[in-house]
N, C-alpha and C positions, 0 to 999 in steps of 0.2 A: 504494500500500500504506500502509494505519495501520495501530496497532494500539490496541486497548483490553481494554477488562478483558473475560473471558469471562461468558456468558450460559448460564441454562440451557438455551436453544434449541440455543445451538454445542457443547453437548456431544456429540450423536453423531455431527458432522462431527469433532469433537477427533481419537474413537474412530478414523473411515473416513484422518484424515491419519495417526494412529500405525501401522495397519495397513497404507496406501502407504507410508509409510518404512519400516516395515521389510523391505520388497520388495528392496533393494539389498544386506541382508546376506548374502541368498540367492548372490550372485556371487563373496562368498568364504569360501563354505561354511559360512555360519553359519547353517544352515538352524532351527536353533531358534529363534534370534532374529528371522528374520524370522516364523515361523510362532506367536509368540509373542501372545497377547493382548493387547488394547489394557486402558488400565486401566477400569475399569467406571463405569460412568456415575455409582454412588453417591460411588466414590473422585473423580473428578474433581469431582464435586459441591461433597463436601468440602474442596476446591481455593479453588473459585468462593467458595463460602458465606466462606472464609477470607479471601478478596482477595487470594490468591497464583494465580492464573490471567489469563492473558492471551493476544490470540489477534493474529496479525497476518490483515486481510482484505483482499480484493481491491476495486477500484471498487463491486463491487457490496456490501460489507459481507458476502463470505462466509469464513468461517475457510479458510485457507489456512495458516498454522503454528499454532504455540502454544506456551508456559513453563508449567510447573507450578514451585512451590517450595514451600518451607519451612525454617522458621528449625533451621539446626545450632550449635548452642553460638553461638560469634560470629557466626556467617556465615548471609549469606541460600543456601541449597542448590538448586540447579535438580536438582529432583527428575526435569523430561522436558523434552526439546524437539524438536519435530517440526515438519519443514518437510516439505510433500507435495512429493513426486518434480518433478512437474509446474511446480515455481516456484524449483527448486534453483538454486544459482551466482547469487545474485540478492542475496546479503549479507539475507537475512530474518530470518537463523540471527542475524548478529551484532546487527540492529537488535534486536531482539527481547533476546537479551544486555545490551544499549547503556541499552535499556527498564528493566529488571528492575537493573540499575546503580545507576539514577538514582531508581529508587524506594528501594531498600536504601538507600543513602546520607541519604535522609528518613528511614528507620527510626532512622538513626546505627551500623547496623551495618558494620562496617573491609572485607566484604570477603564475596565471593561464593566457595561451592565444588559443586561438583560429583564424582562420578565416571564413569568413561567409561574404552572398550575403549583401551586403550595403543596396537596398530597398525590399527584402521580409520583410513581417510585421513583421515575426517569427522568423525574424533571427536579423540582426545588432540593429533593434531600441529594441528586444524581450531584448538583449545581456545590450543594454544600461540600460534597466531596472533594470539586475540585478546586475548592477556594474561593467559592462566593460566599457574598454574605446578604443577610435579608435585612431589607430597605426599612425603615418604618416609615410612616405614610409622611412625617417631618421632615425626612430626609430626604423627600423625594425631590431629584432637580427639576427647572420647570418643562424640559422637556421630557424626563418619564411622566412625570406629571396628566403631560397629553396626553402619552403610548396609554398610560393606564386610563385616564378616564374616554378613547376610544375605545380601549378595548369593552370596559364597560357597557356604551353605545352598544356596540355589536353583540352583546350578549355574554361576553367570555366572564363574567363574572359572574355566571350561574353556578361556575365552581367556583373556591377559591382560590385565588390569584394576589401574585408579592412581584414586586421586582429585588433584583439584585444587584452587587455591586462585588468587584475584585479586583482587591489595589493591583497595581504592576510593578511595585517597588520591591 
């Protein structure tokens, strides 16, 4: 497994990885979230075009996960990350993290965040593993601020949902 920057070509496999990961929310009833769209090929685009896309691939150089980001206030924001079902438990999730770290850190930005569901296993406690920490709603800068209360809008607060934060120092 490497990873490198994404291409227009891996974008409709980005799509087919977002829609096999969200396969597994299906088993604790979050059927919205798995049945949810993947983002669309302009918006990933838009990613790519930026140089906050990156994909981890297989021997054969096929996308197998992926990072989307974007700059929040201080922080580089992992807007997505999706590892296909098919390659899970394999720390791709955290190389891919580890990745997008070390690039932030050339930006000179202090610090990576995200948000993400508080009790799936894969996501908040997955998040605490690899060195994030939970936001209190005080803490929030003003652009998680938005992220969360869109997400909201949209519904995703029908579970519960925190953002995070992980210095780079």
């Amino acid at each position: 497994m490497r990873i490198r920057a994404a291409t227009a070509d891996d974008l409709p496999e980005l799509q087919k990885i977002e829609i096999a990961a969200g396969e597994p929310f299906r088993t604790l009833g979050m059927i919205e979230i798995a049945d949810d769209d993947p983002p669309s090929l302009d918006v990933l685009d838009q990613y790519r075009r930026a140089g906050r896309a990156w994909v981890a691939v297989d021997d054969d150089d096929n996308p197998i996960a992926y990072v989307i980001s974007t700059q929040a206030d201080d922080t580089e924001h992992i807007s997505q990350i999706s590892v296909h079902p098919d390659f899970a438990h394999r720390r791709i999730g955290k190389a891919l993290i580890d990745h997008l770290a070390e690039w932030t850190r050339t930006t000179g930005m202090p610090a990576l965040s995200l948000t993400t569901f508080l009790e799936v296993p894969w996501n908040a406690p997955y998040y605490e593993r690899l060195g994030f920490r939970r936001l209190r709603d005080d803490e929030l800068t003003p652009d998680l601020y938005k992220i969360r209360a869109h997400e909201s809008e949209v519904g995703l607060d029908r579970w519960p949902r925190i953002a995070m934060r992980r210095e780079l120092v």
